[in-house]
N, C-alpha and C positions, 0 to 999 in steps of 0.2 A: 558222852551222849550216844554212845556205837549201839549199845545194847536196846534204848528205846527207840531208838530211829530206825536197827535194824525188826522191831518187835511191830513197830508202826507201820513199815515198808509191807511185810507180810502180810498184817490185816487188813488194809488201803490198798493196794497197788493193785493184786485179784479185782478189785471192784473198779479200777477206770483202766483196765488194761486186758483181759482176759476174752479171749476170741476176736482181740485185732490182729492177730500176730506180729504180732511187735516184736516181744523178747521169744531169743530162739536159743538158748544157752545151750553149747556143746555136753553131753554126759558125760562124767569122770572117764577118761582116759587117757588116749596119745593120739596123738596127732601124728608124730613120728616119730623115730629113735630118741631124736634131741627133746621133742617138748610134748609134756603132758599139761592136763586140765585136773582141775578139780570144780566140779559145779555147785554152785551156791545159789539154792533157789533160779533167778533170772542171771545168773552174774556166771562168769569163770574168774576163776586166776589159774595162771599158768608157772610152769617151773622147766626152765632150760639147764639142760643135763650136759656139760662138753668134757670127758678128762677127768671127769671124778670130783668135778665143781656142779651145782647145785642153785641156781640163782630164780629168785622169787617171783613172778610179774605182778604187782599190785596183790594186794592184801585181802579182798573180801570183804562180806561182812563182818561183823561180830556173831559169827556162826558156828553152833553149838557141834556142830559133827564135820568140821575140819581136820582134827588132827585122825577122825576115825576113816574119811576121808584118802585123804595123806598118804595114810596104810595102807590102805588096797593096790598104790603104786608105790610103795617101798619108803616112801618119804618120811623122813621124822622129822617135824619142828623144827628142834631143836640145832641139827645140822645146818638149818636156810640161818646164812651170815651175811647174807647181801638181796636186797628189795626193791627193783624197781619201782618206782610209783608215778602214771603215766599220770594222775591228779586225786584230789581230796575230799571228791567226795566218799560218804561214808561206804558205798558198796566196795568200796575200793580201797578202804585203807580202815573198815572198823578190826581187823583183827590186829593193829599196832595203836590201837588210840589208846586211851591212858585207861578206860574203863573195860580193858577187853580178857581175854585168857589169859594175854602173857605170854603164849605161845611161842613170840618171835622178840622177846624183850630184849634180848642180844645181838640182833640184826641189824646192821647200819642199813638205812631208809637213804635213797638217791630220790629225789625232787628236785624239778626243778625250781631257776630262784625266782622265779616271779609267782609259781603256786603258793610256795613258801609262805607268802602274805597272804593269806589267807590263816596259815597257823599262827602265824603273829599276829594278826587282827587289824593286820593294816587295809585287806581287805574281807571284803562281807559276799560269801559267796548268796548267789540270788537264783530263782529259778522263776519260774512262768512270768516269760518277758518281764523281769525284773518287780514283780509284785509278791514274792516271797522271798523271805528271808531265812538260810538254813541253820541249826545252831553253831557255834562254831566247834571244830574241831582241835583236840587235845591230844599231841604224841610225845611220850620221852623218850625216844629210841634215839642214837645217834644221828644226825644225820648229815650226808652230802652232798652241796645245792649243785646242779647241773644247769648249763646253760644251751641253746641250741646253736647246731653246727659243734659240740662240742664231742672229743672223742674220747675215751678211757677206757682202761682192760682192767678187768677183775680175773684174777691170774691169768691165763692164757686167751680167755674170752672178749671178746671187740663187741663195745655197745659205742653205737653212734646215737645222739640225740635230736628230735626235729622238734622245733616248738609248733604247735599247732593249736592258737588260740581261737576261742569261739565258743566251746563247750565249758570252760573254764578261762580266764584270764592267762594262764600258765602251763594250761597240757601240754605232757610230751610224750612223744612215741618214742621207741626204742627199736632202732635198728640193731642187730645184734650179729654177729658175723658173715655180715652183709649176706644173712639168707634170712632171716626173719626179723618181720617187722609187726611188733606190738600195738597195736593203736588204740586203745582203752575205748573213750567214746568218740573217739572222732570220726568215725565208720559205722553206718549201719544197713546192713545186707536184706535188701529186700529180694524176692521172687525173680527178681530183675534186672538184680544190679543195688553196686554201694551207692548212697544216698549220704549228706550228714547226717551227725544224730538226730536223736531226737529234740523236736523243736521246744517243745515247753521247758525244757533240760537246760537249753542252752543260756548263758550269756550273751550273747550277738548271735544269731543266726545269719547273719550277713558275713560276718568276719569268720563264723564257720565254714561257710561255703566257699571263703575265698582261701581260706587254710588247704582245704579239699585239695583245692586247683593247685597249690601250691609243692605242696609236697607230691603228688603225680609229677607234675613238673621236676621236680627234683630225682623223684624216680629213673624218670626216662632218661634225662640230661646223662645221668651217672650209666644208661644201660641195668640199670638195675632190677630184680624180679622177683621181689623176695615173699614167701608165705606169708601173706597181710591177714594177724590174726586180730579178733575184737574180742571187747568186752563181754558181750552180750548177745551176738548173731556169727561165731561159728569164724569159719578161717576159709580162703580162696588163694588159690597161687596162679589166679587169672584178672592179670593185670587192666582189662577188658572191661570186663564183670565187674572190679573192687570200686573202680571210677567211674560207672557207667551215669551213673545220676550227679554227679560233685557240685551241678550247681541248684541242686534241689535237697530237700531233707526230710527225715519221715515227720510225718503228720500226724502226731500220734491223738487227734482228735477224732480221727478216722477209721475204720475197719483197713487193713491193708488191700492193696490190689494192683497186680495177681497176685491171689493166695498164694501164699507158702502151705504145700502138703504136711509138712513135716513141722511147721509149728504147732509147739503143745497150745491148747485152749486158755490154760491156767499154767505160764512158767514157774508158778509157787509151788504147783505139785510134783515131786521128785519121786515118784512110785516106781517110774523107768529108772532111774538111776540105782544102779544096784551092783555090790561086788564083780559078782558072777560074770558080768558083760566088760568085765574090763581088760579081759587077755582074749578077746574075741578077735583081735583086730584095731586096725586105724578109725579113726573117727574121721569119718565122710568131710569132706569138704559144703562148705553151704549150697543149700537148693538153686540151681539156676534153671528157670522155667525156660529160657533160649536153648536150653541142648536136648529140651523135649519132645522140640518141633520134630 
């Protein structure tokens, strides 16, 4: 289903999403030595570089100018041998589903085991407060079930796992050598500070907001401070700013407010996104309107 749900996303989503700023997707780059982006319409995934390893953050859509993509930061498909996958839906995992390029058909998939059911059909992923139903998703790539609090090295590299249910029954984040941390959609970066996601998105919205508090919690506990990058609104290494909203979540019924200057109108249009700009430099950290004062 990757290719029409991603066919669908693009003609639909423009029309209930476009001048709220909502989606604020980072432009193909780097963020820093270790981790670049590739932007997908509203979406990133990301690829952490340590040693001459390569490791994948979630999959994308079923999107046609990936591996062209790819290129422009040296990347070839074919090399990515290892996927994290913070969860299932399709923005996030259409380029391994069974109806996709192919791309990464040799990559073992790390999932958590409780997302898992969802690929086994034990559970039925849902969205707007549980009054839709998504189709379900189909991968044959190997895979490896991950559980939270759980730790494991892909050669030399340290990925820690947090469960962080709400958005999905079974998301995870991936802390990775204890300086970045992945959080697909369980983060979202407004003008003002991280919020939970998006609310219509979620599965619980209650049980998101209390994941939030959770893993900051965990954070701090440990002294820890690591680049919190997202899905969908960009990367912060201000621990301050990523948690400033956690018991609140974006609205996405809503125009945002305060604006983000830097949010596109329309995240489907990718016109900025362009070769050219990708040896310019690092990719800015998210807008925060508190250091404008």
């Amino acid at each position: 289903m990757s290719k029409k749900a991603s066919e669908f996303q693009e003609k639909v989503m423009p029309l209930m999403y476009s001048g709220k700023g909502i989606f604020k997707p980072l432009n193909t780059g780097k963020i820093d030595e270790n981790v670049s982006c590739v932007r997908e319409y509203i979406a990133n995934i990301f690829f952490y570089t340590e040693n001459g390893t390569t490791i994948m953050i979630d999959a994308g859509y079923n999107y046609p100018r990936l591996k062209e993509k790819m290129g422009w930061l040296g990347l070839d498909p074919a090399e990515i041998k290892h996927i994290l996958i913070t969860h299932q839906d399709t923005d996030h995992v259409g380029a391994v589903e069974r109806d996709g390029d192919g791309l990464f058909k040799n990559a073992k998939l790390y999932i958590g085991e409780i997302e898992n059911k969802y690929l086994t059909g034990e559970k039925r992923r849902k969205v707007i407060y549980g009054l839709y139903k998504l189709p379900y998703v189909t991968i044959d790539n190997e895979k490896r079930l991950v559980h939270d609090g759980e730790v494991f090295y892909i050669e030399d590299i340290k990925i820690e796992c947090f469960l962080v249910p709400g958005h999905t029954w079974g998301h995870i984040d991936y802390l990775i050598d204890d300086r970045y941390l992945f959080t697909g959609d369980t983060i979202w970066f407004g003008a003002d500070g991280g919020y939970s996601f998006i609310n219509m998105l979620a599965e619980d919205n209650d049980l998101a907001k209390k994941s939030l508090a959770e893993l900051e919690n965990k954070l701090r506990e440990r002294k820890l401070s690591p680049v919190i990058i997202t899905g969908h609104t960009g990367w912060s290494d201000d621990l301050e700013f990523c948690f400033a909203h956690k018991d609140k979540y974006c609205n996405s019924w809503k125009k945002q407010k305060p604006v983000d200057p830097n949010a596109p109108y329309n995240g489907y249009d990718e016109k900025d996104d362009v070769e050219e700009n990708v040896g310019k430099g690092y990719l800015p950290r998210a807008y925060d309107c508190r250091s404008q004062k």
